[in-house]
C-alpha positions as CSV (number, residue, x, y, z in Angstrom):
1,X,67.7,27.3,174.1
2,X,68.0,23.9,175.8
3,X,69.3,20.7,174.7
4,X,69.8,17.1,175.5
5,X,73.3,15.1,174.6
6,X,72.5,11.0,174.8
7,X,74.4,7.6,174.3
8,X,73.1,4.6,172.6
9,X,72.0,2.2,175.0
10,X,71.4,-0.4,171.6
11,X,73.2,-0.3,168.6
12,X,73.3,-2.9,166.3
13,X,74.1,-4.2,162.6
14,X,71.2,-3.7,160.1
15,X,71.3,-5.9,157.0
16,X,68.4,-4.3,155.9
17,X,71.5,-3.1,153.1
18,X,74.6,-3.4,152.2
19,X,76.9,-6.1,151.6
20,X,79.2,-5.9,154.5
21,X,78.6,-6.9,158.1
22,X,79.6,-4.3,160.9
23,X,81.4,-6.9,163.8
24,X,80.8,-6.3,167.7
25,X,78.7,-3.1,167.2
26,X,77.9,-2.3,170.7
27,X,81.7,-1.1,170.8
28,X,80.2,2.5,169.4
29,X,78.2,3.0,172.3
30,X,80.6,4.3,174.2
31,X,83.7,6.1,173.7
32,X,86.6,4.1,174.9
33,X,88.7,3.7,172.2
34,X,87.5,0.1,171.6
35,X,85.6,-0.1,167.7
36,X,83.0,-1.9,166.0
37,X,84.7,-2.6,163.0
38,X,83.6,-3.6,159.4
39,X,85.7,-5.3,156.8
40,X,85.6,-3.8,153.6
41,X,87.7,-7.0,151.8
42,X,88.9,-4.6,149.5
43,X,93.1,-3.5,149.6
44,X,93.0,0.2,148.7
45,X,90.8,3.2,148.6
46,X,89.2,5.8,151.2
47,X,85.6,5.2,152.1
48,X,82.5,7.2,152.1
49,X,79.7,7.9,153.7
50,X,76.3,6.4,151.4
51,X,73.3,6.9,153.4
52,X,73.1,8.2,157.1
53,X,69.9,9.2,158.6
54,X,67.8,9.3,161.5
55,X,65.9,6.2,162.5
56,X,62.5,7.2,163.2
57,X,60.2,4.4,164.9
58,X,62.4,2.0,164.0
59,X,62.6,2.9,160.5
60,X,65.2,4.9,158.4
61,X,63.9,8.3,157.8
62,X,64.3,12.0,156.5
63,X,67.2,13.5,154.5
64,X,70.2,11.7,153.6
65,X,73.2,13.4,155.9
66,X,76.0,12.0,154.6
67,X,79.1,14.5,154.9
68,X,81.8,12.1,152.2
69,X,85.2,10.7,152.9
70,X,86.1,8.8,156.1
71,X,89.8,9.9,157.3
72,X,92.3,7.7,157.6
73,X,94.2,6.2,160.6
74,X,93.4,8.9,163.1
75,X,89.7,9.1,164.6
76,X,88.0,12.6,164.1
77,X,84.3,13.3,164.9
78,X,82.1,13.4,161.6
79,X,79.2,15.7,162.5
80,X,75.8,15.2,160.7
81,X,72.6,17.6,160.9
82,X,72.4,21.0,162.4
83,X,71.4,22.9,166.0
84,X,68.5,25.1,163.9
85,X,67.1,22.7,161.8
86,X,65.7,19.0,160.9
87,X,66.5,17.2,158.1
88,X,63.7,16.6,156.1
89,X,61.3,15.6,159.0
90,X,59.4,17.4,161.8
91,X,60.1,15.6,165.5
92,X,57.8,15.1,168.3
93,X,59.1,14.7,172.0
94,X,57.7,11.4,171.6
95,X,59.1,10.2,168.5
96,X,62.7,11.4,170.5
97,X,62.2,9.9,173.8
98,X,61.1,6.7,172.4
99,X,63.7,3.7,172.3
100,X,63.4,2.9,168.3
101,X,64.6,6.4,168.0
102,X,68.0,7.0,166.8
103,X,70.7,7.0,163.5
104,X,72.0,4.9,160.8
105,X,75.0,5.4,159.2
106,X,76.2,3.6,156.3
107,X,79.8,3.8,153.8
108,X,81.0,2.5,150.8
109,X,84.2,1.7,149.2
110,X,83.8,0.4,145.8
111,X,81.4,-2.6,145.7
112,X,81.8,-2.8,149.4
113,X,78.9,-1.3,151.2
114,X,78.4,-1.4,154.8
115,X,75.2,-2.7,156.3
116,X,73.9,0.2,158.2
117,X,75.4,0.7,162.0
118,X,72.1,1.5,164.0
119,X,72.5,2.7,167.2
120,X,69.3,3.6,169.3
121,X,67.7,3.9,172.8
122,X,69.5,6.9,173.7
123,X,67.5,7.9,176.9
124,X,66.2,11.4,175.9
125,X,63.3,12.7,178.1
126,X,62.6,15.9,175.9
127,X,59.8,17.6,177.8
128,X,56.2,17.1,176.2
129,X,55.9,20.9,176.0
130,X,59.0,21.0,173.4
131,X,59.3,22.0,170.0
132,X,62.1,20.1,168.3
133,X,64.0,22.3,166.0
134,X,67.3,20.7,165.7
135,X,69.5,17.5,165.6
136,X,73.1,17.0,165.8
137,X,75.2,13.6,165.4
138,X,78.5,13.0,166.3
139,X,80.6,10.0,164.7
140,X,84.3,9.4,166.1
141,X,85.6,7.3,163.9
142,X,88.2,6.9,161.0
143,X,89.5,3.3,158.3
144,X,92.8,1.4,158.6
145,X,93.9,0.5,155.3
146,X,96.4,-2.6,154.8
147,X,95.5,-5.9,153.6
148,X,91.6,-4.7,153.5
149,X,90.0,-1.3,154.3
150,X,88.9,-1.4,157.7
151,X,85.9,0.6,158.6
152,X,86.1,1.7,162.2
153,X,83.4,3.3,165.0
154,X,84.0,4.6,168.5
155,X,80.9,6.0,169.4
156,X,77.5,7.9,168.1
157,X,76.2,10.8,170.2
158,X,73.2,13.0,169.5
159,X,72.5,15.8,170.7
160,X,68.3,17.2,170.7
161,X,68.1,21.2,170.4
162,X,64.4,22.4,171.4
163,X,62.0,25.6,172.7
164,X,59.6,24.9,175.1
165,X,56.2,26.4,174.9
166,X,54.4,27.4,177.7
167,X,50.7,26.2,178.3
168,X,48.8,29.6,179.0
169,X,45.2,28.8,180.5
170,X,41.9,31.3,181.1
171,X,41.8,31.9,184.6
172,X,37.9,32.8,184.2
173,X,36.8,29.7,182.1
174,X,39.7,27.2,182.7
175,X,39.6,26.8,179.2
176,X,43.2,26.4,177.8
177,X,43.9,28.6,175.0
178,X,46.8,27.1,173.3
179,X,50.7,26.8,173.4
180,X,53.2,30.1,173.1
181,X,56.5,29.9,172.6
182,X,59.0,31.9,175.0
């Protein structure tokens, strides 16, 4: 079954919630080791996830992923969705390739909850003959805790896991008789 692993080209603070501004956000596009960061202002506590989901024409959609606790100190990959199915939300290769397509992730610590980090734009060319049947995200990131919990991103990937359906067509007629999946 093929599949299709893309970057952010655009990621960017949402204040559409949250109480807590992510600061140089583009640092997630790329892993480097270089963060987008976002000040909790609170001293103690391990963060977790609140609402993560895909973005969807620009617009938050589907099944909240979250997976709970950040880890602290160390980055590990958080990993949201599945390679056999969508959550909550049926995909067309449109919706995928387009550039307001991508992921939002937001955490809380107490009172403090992050805007949402939205990355998109990540370049997918999903053929037009696909059937989208899965969605994976990847998160490297992990929180500092000293004077204030610091939330920290390296980078958002998503992978697209899809069938393609072939386009069978009547010799005799030229009529096209539908799409079958091999």
């Amino acid at each position: 079954m093929p599949s299709q692993i893309g970057y952010p080209a655009l990621t960017e603070d949402d204040a559409s919630s949250g109480n807590k501004s992510w600061t140089t956000p583009a640092n997630a596009e790329v892993c480097d080791g270089v963060y987008a960061t976002c000040d909790t202002g609170l001293g103690s506590g391990t963060p977790q996830d609140l609402t993560d989901q895909l973005v969807i024409a620009g617009t938050l959609s589907g099944n909240n992923m979250a997976v709970g606790a950040w880890t602290g100190g160390v980055d590990v990959v958080m990993t949201y969705g599945s390679p056999t199915s969508l959550p909550g939300v049926s995909l067309t290769p449109d919706q995928v390739n387009a550039s307001d397509f991508g992921f939002g992730l937001q955490a809380v610590l107490s009172t403090a909850i992050s805007h949402f980090i939205k990355a998109t734009q990540f370049g997918f060319s999903i053929p037009d003959n696909a059937q989208i049947y899965g969605v994976v995200i990847s998160v490297k990131a992990h929180f500092n805790a000293g004077a204030s919990v610091v939330l920290a991103v390296d980078c958002i990937t998503m992978e697209i896991f899809y069938n393609l359906l072939a386009r069978i067509i009547s010799i005799g007629s030229m009529a096209d008789v539908g799409d079958f999946q091999f």
